[in-house]
N, C-alpha and C positions, 0 to 999 in steps of 0.2 A: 634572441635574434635581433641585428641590428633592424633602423629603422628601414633603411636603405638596401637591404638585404632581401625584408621583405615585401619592399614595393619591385626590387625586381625582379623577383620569385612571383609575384601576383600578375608581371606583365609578362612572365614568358607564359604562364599559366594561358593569360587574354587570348594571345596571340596561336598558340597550340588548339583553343578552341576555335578560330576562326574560320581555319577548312573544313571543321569536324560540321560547324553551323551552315557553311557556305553551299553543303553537300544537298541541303535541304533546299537552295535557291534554283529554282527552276527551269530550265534555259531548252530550246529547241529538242534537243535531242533526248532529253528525259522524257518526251513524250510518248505516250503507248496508242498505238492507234487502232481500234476496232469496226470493225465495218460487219455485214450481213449480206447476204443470198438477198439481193435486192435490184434485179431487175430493171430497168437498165441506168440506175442510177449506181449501182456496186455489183458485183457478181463473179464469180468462176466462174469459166468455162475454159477447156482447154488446157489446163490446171494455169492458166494465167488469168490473177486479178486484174477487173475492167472494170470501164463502166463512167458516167459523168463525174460523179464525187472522187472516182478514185486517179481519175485523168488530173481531175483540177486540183486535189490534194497533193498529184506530183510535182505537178511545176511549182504550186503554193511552196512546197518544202527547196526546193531549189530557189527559188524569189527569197527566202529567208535563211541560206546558207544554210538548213541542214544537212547532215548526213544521212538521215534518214530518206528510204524511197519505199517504193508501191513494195518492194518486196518486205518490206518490215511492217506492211499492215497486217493484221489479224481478222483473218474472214471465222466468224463464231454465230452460233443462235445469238438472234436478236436480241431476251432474256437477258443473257451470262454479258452480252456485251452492254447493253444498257445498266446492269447492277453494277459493272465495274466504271464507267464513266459516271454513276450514282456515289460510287462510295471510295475508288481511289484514283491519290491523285496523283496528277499527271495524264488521263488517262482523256483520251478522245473518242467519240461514238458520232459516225453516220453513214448513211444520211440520216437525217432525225426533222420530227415535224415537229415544228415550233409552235407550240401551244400554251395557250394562259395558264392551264397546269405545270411545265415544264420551265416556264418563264424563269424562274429564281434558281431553279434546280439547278443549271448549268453556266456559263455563261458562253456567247453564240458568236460565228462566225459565218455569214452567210447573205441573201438567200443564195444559193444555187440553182434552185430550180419552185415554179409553182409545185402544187399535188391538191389531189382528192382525194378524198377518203369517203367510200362508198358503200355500198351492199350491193352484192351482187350476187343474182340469180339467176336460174335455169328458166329461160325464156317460159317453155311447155310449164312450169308452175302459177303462170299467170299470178305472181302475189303484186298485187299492190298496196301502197304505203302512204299513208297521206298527213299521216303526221308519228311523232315517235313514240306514241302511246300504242300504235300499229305492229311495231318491233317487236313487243312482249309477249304474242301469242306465235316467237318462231325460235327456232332453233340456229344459232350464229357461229360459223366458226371465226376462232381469232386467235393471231397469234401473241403467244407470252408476254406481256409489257411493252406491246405494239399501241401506238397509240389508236387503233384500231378497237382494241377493247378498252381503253383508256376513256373515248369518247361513249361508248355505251353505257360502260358501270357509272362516268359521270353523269349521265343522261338519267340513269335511273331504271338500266335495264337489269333487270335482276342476276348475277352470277350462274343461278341453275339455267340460265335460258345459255349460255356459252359452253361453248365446244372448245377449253384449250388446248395447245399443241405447239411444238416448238418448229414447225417443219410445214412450209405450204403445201406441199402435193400430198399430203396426209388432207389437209381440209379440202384442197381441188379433188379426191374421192370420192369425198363424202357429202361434197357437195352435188356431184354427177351420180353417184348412187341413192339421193336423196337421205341419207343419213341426219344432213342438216340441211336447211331452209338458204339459209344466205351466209356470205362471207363479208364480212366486214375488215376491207384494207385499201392502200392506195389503188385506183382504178388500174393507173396505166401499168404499174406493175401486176396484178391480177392476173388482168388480159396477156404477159408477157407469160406466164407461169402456165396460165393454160393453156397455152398455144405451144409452149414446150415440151409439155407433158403429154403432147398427144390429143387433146382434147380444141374442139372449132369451138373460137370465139363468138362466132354470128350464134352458137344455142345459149350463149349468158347473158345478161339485163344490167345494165345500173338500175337500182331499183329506190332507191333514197340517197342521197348524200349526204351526210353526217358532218362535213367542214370541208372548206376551202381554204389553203395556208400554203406554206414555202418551207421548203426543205434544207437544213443549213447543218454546220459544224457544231456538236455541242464538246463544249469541254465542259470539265472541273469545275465546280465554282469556287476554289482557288488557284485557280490557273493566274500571274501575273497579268492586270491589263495590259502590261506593254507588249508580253506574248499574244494575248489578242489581239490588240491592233495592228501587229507584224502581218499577222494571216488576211487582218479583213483588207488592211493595202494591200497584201501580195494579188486577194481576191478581183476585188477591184480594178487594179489595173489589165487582170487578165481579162476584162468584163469591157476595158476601152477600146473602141471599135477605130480604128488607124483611119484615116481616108481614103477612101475606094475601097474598100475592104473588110474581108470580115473579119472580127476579132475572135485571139483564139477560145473563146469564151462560145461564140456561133458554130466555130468550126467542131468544138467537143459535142455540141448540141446534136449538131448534122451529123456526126458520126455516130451518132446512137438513137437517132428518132426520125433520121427518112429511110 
């Protein structure tokens, strides 16, 4: 084969793999987006997705010329959606609490919103807690890969003392039939779950709080930075408040927490 023959046998080769490789490059709309039953920052009701994260996830994808909208998000257990923004990519999970353990695992777009993460009790159980050595003589419901149990088992509460389960009104039961001691999860979602389910907020307790943090966007952590930084500007500006007025960042707020 001449020489010439085979340098451009070797460029149409190049050039034949360039889309095959290009497939692999990342962009808006590769992305898979997963959310959870999360009160009133994500949630069903209605059979229409709502909620803070998912309000500001829609304009986010409009501010960044996706095609993507709220209907192409993926409402799943918490679990199944956290393993797949753990292990494939492209894939998105929140709202999500940004923690020192989670730090590296993802990389983040956010905050959205403060959060608690608390224990919470049946008032009539009188437990009190005064430090977290206190925790290990109770029984705790928490949900699967929630950082709710995240902060316990880091804390050094033993696994036998956890009640897991993929589903809140499974642990709001069991917590009202005494099955278990306390629930460990965000407060203000807690109190939204039980108040749904039938169940008066004034018989439960915050009883210890376990961390105070912000609740943001985790992706992939090989999602492109410049993909991230499209989102945290698109965030941001929906966060800048006009003059005289509230920004629709306020307005999402108010439409889900007065």
């Amino acid at each position: 084969m001449k020489k010439s023959t085979l340098i451009n046998l070797l460029t149409v080769m190049v050039f034949c793999l360039i889309p095959f490789s290009a497939g692999f490059a990342q962009t808006v709309d590769d992305l898979v987006l997963w959310t959870e039953q999360y009160p009133p920052f994500n949630f069903e009701e209605n059979e229409k997705l709502q909620g803070i994260s998912v309000d500001l996830m829609d304009i986010m994808l409009k501010k960044v010329n996706s095609r993507l909208t709220r209907d192409d998000i993926q409402l799943v257990p918490w679990s199944k959606g956290y393993k797949a923004g753990l292990t494939r990519k492209n894939n998105v999970i929140f709202g999500t609490t940004r923690t020192a353990e989670r730090e590296t695992l993802f990389k983040w777009v956010g905050p959205f919103a403060p959060t608690r993460i608390s224990l919470t009790a049946r008032k009539d159980r009188n437990i009190k807690i005064n430090s977290i050595n206190d925790v290990k003589k109770y029984k705790i419901g928490v949900i699967r890969d929630d950082v709710g149990e995240q902060l316990l088992v880091a804390a050094g509460i033993p696994k036998k003392n956890l009640d897991r389960t993929a589903k809140a009104i499974s642990i709001i039961k069991k917590l009202s039939s005494g099955k278990i001691d306390m629930w460990s999860y965000e407060e203000t979602v807690a109190k939204w779950f039980i108040k749904k389910n039938g169940f008066n907020p004034v018989d439960y307790e915050i009883v210890h709080v376990l961390k105070e943090g912000v609740l943001s966007y985790a992706f992939h952590k090989d999602t492109p930075d410049s993909l991230i930084q499209k989102f945290q500007t698109a965030l941001d500006e929906i966060k800048k408040k006009p003059a005289g007025e509230k920004s629709k960042y306020e307005k999402i707020l108010d439409k889900y927490l007065k």
